[in-house]
Backbone as a chain_set.jsonl record, in Angstrom:
{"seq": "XXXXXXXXXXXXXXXXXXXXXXXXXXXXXXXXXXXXXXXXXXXXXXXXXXXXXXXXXXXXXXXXXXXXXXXXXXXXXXXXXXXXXXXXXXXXXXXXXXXXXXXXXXXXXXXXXXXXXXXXXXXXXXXXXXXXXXXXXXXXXXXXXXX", "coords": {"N": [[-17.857, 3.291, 9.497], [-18.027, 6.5, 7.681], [-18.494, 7.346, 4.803], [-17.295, 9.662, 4.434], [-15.104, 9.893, 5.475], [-11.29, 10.392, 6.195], [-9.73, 7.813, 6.038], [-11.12, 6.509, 4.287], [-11.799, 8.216, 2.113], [-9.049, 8.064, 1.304], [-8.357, 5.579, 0.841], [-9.888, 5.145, -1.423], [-8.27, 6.639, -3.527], [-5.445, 5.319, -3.023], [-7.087, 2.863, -4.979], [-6.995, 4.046, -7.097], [-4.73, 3.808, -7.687], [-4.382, 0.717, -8.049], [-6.063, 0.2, -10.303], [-4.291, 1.331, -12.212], [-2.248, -0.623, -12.206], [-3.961, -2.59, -13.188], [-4.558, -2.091, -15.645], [-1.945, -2.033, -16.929], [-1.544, -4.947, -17.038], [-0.258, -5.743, -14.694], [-0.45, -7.274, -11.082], [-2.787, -5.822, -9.638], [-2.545, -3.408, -6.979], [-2.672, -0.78, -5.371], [-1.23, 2.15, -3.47], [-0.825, 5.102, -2.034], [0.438, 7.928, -0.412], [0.066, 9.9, 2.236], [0.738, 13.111, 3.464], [0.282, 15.382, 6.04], [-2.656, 16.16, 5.437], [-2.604, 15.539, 2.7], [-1.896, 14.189, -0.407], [0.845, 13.064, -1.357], [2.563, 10.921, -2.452], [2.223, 8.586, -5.775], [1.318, 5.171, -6.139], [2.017, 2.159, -8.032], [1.823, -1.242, -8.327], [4.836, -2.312, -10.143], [6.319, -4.289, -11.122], [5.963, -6.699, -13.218], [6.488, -4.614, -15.305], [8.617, -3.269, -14.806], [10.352, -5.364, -14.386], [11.174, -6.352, -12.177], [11.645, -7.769, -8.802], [10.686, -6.24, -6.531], [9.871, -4.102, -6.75], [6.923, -3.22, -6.262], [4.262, -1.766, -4.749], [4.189, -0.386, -2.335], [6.979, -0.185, -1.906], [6.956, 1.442, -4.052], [5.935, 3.556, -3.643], [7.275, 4.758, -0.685], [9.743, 5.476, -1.996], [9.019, 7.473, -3.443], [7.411, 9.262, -2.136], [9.8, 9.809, 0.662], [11.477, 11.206, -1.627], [10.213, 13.351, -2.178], [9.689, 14.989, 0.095], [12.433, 15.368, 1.517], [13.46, 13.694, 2.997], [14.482, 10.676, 5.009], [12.68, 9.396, 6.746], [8.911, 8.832, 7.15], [7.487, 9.522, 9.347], [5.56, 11.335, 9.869], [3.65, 10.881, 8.516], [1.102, 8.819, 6.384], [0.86, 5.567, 4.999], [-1.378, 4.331, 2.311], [-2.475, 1.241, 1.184], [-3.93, -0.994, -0.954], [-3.845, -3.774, -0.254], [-3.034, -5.982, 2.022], [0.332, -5.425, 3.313], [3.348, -6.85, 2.161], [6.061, -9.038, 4.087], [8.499, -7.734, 2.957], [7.456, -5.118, 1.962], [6.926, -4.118, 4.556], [9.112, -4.361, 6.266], [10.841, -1.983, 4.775], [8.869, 0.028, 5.511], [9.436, -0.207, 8.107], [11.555, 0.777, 8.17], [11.685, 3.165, 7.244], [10.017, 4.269, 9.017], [7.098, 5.395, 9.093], [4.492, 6.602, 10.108], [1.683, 5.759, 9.929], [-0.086, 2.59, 8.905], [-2.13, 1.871, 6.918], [-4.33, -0.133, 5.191], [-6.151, -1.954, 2.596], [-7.783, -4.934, 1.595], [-7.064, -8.051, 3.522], [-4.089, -10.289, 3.117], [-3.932, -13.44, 3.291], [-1.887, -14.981, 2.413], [0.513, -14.238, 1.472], [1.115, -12.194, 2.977], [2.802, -9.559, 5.816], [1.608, -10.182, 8.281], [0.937, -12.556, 8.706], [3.268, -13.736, 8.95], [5.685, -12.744, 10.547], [4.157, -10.546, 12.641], [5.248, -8.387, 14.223], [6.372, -6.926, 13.199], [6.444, -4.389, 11.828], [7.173, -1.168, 12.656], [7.528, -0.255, 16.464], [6.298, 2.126, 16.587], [4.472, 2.414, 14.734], [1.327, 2.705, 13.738], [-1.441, 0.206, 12.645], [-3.897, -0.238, 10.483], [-6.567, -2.014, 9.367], [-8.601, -3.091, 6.815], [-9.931, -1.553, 5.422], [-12.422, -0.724, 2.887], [-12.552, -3.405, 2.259], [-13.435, -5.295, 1.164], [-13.509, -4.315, -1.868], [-11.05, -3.899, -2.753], [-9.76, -6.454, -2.234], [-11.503, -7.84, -3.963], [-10.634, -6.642, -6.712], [-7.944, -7.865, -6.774], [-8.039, -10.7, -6.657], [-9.756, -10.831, -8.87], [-8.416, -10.515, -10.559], [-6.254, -12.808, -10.886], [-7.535, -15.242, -10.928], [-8.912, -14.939, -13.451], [-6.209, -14.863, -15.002], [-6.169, -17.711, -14.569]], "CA": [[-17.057, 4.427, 9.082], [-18.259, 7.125, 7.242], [-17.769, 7.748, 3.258], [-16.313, 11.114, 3.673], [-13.406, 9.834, 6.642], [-9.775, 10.457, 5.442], [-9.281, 7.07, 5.71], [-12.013, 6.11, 2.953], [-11.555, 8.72, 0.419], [-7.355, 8.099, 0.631], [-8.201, 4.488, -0.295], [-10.535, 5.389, -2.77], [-7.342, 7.381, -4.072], [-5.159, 3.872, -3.463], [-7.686, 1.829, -5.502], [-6.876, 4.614, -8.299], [-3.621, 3.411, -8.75], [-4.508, -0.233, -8.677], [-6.919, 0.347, -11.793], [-3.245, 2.006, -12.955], [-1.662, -1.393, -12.548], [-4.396, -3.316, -14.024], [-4.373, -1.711, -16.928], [-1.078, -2.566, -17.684], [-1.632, -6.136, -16.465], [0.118, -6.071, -13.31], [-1.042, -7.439, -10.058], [-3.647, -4.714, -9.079], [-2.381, -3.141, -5.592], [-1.878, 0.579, -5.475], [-0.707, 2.846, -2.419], [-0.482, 6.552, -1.663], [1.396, 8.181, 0.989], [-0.652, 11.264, 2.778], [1.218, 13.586, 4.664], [-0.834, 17.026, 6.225], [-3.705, 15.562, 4.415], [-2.053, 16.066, 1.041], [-1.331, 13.161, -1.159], [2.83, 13.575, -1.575], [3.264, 10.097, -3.483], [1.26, 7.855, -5.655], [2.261, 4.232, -6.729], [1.378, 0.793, -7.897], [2.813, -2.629, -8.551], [5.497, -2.183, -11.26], [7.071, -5.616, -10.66], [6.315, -6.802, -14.422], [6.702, -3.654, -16.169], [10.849, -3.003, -14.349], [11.051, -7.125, -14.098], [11.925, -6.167, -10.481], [10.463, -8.782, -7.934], [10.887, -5.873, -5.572], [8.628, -3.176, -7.323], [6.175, -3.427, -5.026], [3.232, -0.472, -4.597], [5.019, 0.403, -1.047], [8.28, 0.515, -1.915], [7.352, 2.718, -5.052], [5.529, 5.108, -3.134], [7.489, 5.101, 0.134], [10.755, 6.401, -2.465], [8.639, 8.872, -4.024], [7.542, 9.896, -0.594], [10.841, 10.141, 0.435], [11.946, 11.981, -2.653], [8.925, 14.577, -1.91], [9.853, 15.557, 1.518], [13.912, 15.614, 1.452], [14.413, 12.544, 3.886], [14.12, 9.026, 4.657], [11.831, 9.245, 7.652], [7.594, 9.033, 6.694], [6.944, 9.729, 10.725], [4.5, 11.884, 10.132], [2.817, 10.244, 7.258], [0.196, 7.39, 6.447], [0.673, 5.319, 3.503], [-2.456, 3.505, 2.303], [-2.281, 0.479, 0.152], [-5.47, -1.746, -1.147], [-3.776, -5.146, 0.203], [-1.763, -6.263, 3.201], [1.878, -5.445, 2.885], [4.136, -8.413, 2.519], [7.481, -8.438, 4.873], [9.164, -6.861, 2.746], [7.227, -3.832, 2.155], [6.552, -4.04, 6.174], [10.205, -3.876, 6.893], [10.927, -1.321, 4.715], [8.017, 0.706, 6.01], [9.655, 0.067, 9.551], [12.844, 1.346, 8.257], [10.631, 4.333, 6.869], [9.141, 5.136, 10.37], [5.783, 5.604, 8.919], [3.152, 6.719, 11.017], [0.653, 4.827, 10.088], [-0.465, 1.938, 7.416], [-4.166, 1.758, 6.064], [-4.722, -1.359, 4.152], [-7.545, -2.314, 2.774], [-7.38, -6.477, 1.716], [-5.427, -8.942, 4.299], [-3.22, -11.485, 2.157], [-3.691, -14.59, 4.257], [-0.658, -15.88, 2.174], [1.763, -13.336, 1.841], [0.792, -10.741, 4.205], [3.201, -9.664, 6.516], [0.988, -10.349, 9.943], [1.176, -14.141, 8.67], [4.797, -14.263, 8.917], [5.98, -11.882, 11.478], [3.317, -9.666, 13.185], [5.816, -7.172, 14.915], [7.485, -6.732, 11.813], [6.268, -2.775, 11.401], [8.238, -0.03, 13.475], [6.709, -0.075, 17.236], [5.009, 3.401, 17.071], [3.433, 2.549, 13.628], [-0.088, 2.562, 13.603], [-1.783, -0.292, 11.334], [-4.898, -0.507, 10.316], [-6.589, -3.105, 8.133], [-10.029, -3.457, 6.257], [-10.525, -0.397, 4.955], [-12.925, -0.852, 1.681], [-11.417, -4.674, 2.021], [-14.46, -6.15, -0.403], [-13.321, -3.5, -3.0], [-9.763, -4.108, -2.643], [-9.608, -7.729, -2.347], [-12.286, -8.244, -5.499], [-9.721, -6.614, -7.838], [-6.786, -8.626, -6.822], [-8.844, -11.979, -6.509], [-10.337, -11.305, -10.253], [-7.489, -10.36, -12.099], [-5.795, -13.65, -10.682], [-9.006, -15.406, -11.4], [-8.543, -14.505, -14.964], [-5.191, -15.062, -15.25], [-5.767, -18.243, -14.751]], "C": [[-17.776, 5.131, 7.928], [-17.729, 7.431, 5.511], [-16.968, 8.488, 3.373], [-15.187, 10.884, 4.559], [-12.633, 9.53, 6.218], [-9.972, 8.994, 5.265], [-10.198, 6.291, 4.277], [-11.549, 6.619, 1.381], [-9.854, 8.524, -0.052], [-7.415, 6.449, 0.176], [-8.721, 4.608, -1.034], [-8.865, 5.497, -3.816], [-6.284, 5.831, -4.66], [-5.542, 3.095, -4.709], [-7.79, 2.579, -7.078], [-5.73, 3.854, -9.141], [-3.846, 1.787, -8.721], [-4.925, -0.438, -9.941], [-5.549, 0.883, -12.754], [-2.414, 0.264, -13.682], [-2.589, -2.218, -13.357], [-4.476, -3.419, -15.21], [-3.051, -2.048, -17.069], [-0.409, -3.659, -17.27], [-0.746, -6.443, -15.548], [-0.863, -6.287, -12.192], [-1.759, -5.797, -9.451], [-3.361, -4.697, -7.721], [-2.193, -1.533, -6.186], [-1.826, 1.139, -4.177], [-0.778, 4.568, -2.787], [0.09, 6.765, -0.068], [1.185, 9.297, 1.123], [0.05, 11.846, 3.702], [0.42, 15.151, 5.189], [-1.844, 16.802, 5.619], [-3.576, 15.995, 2.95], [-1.325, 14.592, 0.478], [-0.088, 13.42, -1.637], [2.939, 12.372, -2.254], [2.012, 9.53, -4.007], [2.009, 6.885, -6.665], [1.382, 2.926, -6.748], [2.112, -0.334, -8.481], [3.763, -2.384, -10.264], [6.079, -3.432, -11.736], [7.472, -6.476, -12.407], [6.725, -5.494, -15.215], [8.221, -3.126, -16.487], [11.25, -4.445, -14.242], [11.699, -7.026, -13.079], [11.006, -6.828, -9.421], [9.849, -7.767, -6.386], [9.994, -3.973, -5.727], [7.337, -2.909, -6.602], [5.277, -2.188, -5.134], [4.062, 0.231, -4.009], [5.88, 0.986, -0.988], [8.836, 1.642, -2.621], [6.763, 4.095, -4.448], [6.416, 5.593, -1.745], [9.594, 5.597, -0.88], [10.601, 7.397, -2.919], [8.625, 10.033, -2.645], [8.715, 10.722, -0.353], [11.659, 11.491, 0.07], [11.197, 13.276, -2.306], [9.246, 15.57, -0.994], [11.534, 15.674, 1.847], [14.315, 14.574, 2.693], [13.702, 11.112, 3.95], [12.916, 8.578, 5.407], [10.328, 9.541, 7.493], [7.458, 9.09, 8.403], [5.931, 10.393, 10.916], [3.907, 11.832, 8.515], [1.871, 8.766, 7.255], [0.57, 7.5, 4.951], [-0.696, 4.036, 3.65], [-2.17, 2.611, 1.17], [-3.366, -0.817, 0.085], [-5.177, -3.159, -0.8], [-2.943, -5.123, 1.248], [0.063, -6.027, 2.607], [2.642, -6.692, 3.0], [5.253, -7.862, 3.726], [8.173, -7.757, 4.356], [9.119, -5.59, 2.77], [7.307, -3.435, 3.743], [7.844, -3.503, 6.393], [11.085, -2.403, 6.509], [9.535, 0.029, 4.842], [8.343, 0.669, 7.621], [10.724, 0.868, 9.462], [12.593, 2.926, 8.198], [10.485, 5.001, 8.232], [8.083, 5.517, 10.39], [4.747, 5.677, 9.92], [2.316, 5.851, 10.946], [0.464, 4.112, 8.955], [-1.548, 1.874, 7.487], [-3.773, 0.273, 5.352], [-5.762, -2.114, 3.626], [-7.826, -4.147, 2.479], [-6.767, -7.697, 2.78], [-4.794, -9.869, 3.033], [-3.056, -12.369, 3.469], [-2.664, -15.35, 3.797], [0.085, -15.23, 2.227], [2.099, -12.603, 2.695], [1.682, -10.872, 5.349], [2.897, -10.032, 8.001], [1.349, -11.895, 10.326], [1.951, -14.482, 9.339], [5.533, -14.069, 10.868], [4.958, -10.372, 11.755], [4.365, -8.148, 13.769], [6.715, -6.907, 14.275], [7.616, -4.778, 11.957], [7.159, -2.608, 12.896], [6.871, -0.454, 14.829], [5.932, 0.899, 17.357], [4.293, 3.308, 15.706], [1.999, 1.71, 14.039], [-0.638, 1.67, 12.545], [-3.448, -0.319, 11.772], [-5.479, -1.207, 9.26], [-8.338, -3.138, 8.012], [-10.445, -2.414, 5.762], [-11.222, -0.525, 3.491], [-12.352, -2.377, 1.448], [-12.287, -5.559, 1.06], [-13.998, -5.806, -1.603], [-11.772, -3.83, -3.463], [-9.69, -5.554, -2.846], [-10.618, -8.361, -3.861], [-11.129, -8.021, -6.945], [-9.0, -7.539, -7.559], [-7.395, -10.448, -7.411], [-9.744, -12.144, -8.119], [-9.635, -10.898, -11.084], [-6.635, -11.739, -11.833], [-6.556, -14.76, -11.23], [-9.056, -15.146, -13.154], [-7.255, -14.84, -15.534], [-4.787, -16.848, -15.037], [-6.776, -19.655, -15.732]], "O": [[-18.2, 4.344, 7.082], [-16.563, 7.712, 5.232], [-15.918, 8.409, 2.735], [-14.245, 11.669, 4.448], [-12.676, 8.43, 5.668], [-10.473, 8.768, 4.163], [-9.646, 5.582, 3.435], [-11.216, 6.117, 0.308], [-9.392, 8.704, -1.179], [-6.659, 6.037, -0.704], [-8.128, 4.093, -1.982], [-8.468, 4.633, -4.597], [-6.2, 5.341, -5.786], [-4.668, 2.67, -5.465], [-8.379, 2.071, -8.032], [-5.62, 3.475, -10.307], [-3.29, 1.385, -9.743], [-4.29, -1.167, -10.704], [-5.7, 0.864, -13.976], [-2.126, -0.037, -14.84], [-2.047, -2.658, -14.37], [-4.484, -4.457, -15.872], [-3.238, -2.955, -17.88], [0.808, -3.711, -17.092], [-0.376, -7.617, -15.585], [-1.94, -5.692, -12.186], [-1.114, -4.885, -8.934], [-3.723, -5.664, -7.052], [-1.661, -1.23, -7.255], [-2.578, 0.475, -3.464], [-0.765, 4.993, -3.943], [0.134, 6.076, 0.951], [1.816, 10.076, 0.408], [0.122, 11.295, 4.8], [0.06, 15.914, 4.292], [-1.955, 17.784, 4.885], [-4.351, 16.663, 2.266], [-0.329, 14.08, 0.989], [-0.098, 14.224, -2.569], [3.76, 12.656, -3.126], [0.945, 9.636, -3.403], [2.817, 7.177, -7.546], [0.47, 2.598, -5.989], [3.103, -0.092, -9.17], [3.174, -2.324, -11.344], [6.307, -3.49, -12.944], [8.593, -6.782, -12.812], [7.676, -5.784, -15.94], [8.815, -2.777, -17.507], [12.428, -4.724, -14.019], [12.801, -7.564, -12.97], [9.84, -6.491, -9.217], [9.056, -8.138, -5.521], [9.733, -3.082, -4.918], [7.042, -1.723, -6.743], [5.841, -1.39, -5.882], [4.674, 1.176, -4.505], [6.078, 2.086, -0.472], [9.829, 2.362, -2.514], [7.038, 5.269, -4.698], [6.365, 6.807, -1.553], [10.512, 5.987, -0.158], [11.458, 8.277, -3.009], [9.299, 11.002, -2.293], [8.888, 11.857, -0.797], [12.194, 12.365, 0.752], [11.891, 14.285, -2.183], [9.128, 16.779, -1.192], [11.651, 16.39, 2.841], [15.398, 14.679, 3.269], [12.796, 10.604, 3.29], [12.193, 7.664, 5.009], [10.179, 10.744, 7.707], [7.136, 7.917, 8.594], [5.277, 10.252, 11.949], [3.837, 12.71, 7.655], [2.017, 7.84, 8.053], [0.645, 8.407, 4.122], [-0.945, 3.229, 4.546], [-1.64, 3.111, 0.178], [-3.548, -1.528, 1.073], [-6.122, -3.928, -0.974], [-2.121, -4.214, 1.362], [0.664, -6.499, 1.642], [2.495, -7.468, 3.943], [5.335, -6.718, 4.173], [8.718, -6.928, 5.083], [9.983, -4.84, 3.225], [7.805, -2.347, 4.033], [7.926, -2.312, 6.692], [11.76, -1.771, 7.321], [9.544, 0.92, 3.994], [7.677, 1.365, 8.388], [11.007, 1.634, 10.384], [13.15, 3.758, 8.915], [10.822, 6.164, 8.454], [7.68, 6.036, 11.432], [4.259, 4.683, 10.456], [2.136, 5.096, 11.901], [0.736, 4.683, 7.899], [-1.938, 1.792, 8.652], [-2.605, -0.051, 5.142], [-6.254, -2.984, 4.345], [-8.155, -4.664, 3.547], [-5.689, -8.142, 2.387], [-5.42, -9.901, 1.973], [-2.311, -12.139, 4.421], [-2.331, -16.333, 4.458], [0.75, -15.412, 3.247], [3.227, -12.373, 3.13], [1.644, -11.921, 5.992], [3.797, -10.167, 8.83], [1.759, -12.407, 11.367], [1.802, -15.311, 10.237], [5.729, -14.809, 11.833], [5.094, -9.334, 11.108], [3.976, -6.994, 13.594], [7.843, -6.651, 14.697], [8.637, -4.114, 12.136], [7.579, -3.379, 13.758], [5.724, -0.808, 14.553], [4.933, 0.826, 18.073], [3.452, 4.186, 15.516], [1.756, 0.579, 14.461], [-0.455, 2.109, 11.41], [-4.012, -0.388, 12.865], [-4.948, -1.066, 8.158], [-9.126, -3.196, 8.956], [-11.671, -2.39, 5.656], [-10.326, -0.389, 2.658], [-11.686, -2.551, 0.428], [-11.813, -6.408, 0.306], [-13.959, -6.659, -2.49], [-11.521, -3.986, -4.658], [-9.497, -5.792, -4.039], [-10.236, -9.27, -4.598], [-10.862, -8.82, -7.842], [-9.371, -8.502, -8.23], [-7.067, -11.075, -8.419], [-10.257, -13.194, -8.505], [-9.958, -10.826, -12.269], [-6.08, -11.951, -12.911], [-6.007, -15.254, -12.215], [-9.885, -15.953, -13.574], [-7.288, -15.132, -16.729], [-3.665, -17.323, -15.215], [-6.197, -20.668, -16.123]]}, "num_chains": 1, "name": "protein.A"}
């Protein structure tokens, strides 16, 4: 795949807001949510910052989203996010209707594929590995550090 193909430069974009969470020592994940090729949300793990276990990249960008566009339905949107979604984000990304997920990391422990594979909506599109060295290095060395 090519540097300059949407799906590259919108994780680039992703791997902005991880560097958001790292800096304020949260688990480095970040997400965006592209709709018309226009970045409409951008979000990253808040989880310590709101003490909400449910803070999540996904869930913060798929309310901004949301909020952006005047409804609940991302159908004609991709959200990209620098690690595998857990189930939770998954399910609410099925509830979403999201076109498509990007991801660049898998989570062989949390990751929703682990658990339940046909978790996402049936017409969502996933895709996985996108920049997944780049993505998976942050997560894997701020953990790595942390401990």
């Amino acid at each position: 795949m090519e540097n300059n193909h949407p799906d590259i430069l919108f994780m680039k974009e992703a791997l902005k807001e991880a560097h958001k969470a790292l800096e304020k020592d949260e688990v480095p994940i970040g997400a965006v949510v592209v709709c018309a090729g226009k970045v409409i949300a951008r979000a990253y793990n808040l989880t310590e910052t709101l003490n909400d276990a449910t803070a999540h990249a996904e869930m913060q960008a798929i309310t901004m989203a949301t909020s952006t566009i005047g409804g609940k339905y991302l159908d004609k949107c991709t959200l990209y996010v620098t690690v595998e979604p857990c189930p939770m984000c998954a399910a609410a990304l099925a509830w979403s209707q999201v076109k498509r997920v990007v991801y660049g990391a898998p989570d062989s422990k949390r990751g929703y594929s682990k658990f339940t594979p046909s978790l996402m909506h049936p017409k969502t599109e996933v895709v996985g590995g996108i920049l997944a060295d780049e993505c998976g290095k942050m997560v894997s060395d701020f953990f790595k550090a942390k401990r």
